[in-house]
N, C-alpha and C positions, 0 to 999 in steps of 0.2 A: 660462660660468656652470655652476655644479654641481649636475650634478641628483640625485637623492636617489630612492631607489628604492623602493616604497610595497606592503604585503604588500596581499594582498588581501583583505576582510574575513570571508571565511568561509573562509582558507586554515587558520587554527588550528583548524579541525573536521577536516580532511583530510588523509590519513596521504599528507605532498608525493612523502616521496622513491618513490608509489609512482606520479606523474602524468608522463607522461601515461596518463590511461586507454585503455581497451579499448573502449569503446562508438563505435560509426558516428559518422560526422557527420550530425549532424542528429538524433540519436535521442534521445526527450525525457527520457529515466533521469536525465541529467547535471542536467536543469533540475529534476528532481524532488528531487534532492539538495540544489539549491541552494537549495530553500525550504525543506527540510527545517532544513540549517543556519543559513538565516534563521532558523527560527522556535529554535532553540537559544538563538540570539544574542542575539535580542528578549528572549526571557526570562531570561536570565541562569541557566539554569540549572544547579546541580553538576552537571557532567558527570559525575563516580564514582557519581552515583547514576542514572545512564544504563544500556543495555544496548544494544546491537539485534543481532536475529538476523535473517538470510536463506539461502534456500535453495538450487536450483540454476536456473540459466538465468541470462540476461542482467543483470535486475535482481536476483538474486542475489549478484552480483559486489560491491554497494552495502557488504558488511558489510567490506569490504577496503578499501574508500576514506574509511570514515569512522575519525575518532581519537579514535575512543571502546572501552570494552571491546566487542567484536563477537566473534561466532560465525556464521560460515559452515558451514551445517549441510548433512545428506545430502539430497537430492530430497524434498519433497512434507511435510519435518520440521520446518518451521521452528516451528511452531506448539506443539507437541508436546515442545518445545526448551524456544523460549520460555516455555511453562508450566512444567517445573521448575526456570527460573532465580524464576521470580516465587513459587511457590511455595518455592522454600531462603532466597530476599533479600524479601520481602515490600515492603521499601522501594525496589529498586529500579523506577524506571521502563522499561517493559521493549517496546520496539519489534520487532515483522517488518514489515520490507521486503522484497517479493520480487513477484515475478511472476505473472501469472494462471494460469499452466499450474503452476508450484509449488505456488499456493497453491489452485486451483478444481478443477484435475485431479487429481495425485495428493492432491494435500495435502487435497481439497475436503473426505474424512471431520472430519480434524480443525477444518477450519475451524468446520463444524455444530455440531459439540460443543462447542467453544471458546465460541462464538459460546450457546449452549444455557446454559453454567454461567455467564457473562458473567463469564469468566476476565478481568479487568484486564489487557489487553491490548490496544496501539495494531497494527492493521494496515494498511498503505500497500500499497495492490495494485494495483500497473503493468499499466496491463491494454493489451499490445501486439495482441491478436487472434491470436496463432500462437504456436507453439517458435520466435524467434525464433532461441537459440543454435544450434540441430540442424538447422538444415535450411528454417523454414517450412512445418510441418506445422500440420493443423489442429487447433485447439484449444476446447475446450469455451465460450469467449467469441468463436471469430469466425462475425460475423455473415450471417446467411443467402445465399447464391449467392454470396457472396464467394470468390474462387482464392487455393487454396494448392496446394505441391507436394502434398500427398499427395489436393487436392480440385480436379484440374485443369479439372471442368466445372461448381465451384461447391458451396459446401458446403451438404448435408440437411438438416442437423442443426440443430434452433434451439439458440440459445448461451443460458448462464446470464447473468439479469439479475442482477451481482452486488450491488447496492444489494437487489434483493427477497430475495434468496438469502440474506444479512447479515439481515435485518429479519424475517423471518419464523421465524430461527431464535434470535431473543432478542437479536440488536447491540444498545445502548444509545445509539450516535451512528453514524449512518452519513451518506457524503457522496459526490459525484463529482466531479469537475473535470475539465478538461483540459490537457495541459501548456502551455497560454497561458493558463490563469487562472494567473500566479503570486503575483498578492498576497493573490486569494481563497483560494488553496491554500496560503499561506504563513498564512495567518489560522486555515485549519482545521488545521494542525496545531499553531497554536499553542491553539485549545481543545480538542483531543486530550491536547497535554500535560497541561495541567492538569486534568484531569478523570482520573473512575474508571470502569472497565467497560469491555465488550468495545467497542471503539472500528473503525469500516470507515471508509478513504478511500479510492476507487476516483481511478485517474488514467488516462486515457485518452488514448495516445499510439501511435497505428500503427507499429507495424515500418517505418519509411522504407528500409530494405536490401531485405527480403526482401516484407512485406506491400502496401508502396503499388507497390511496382514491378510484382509479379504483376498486379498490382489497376489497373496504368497511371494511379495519381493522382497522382504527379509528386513532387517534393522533399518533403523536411523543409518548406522553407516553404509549397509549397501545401497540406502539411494543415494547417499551423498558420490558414492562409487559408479552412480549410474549416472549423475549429474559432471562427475569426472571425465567420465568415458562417452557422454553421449551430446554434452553442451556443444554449439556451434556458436559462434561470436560472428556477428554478420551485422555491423555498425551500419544504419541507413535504408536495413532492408525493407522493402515493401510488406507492408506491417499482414497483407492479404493473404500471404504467403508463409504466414509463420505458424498455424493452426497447429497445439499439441496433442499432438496423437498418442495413443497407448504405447510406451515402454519403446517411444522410438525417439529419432534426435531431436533436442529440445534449440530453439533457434533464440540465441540471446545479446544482447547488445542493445544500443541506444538508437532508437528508430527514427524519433524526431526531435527537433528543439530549432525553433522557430520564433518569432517574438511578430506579436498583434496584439492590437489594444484591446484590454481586460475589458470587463462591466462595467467596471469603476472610470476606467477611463473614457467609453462609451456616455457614460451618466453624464459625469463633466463638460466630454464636446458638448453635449447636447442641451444642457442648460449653459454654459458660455455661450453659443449661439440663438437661447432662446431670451437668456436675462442683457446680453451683452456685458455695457460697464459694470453693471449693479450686479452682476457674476459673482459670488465667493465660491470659491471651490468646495468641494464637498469632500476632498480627502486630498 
């Protein structure tokens, strides 16, 4: 009998000849992609009116595996990238994907700001709790007494709750998941896509290499097991309230989605009321 060989349904997102990838086993980056490209799929989107940009570390890596126009940008830049691709092509749709320490640590100024002008922009921030690429160093999202190499009797430092951090600075949707909500996560970026304004999806997936190992919580599958047994779905909650603590319940759902006028829209009233008739719009 002849069998017949079957692509896979989200291989035409993904640049093949460059799989396999780089990512550990078990590391949830791979499955973040894979909803991302569901939710492409779902909605049938033009891809030519796509972008995505990301920046350095592990989830950084994401701008290279996708088969869309992509920009792999410097450390802590994606942000700041992404805003003059959105600002030259006003119609494209314009994605970062990257990392916590990309995006919270260096990159965290531009986050504020971005986030402050509600630059039309979707952001997807893997939040593994460390520099997963370099070493496993501590990083401004892991959470208290938690061990890293560079915090080998537990780290000081309280982490930024990225859901408040997004909302307090002007996000218009912000959300969290974790990499086993995939059809939840797969849903919120498909109302990411189609909406306007500074957009946060925070996805919350431990370093299985370097973070659960220090940490002795075992495989890729026992955190998906702890993400089983410890998620809390709490749609609306007050985002101040959701701080992840070490190895305790992780509070998840969709916090805000609101609609205010972006930059872009900002830009426009403001030269309509400054040129009047002789007004063309700018985007």
């Amino acid at each position: 009998m002849m069998q017949t060989q079957k692509e896979h349904p989200i291989a035409p997102f993904l640049r093949m000849d460059r799989i396999p990838h780089i990512w550990c086993p078990t590391c949830g980056i791979g499955t973040t992609v894979k909803c991302f490209c569901s939710a492409l799929s779902n909605l049938k989107i033009d891809l030519k009116n796509v972008a995505i940009v990301s920046g350095i570390g592990c989830t950084g890596r994401v701008a290279g595996y996708i088969n869309i126009d992509s920009f792999h940008t410097t450390h802590g830049r994606a942000i700041p990238f992404a805003t003059g691709l959105k600002l030259a092509n006003p119609k494209l749709k314009v994605i970062v994907f990257s990392g916590d320490g990309d995006l919270i640590a260096i990159g965290g100024n531009h986050f504020i700001h971005a986030a402050r002008r509600n630059m039309d922009l979707i952001i997807i921030c893997v939040n593994n709790f460390i520099y997963g690429m370099t070493g496993g160093q501590v990083a401004p999202t892991t959470p208290l007494t938690a061990n890293t190499s560079t915090t080998p009797y537990g780290n000081n430092e309280k982490p930024f709750n990225i859901p408040h951090l997004a909302a307090s600075c002007g996000a218009t949707y912000v959300a969290r998941w974790t990499a086993l909500h995939i059809r939840r996560l797969t849903r919120s970026m498909e109302e990411v896509l189609q909406r306007k304004g500074f957009s946060v999806i925070e996805i919350v997936t431990p370093c299985a290499t370097l973070y659960a190992r220090r940490n002795r919580l075992g495989d890729g599958l026992n955190l998906m097991q702890f993400y089983h047994d410890n998620s809390e779905i709490k749609h609306g909650a007050d985002t101040k309230d959701i701080d992840i603590e070490f190895q305790k319940k992780i509070v998840v759902g969709k916090f805000i989605d609101e609609d205010k006028p972006t930059f872009l829209d900002l830009i426009n009233e403001g030269l309509s009321r400054k040129l009047g008739e002789k007004f063309i719009k700018y985007a």
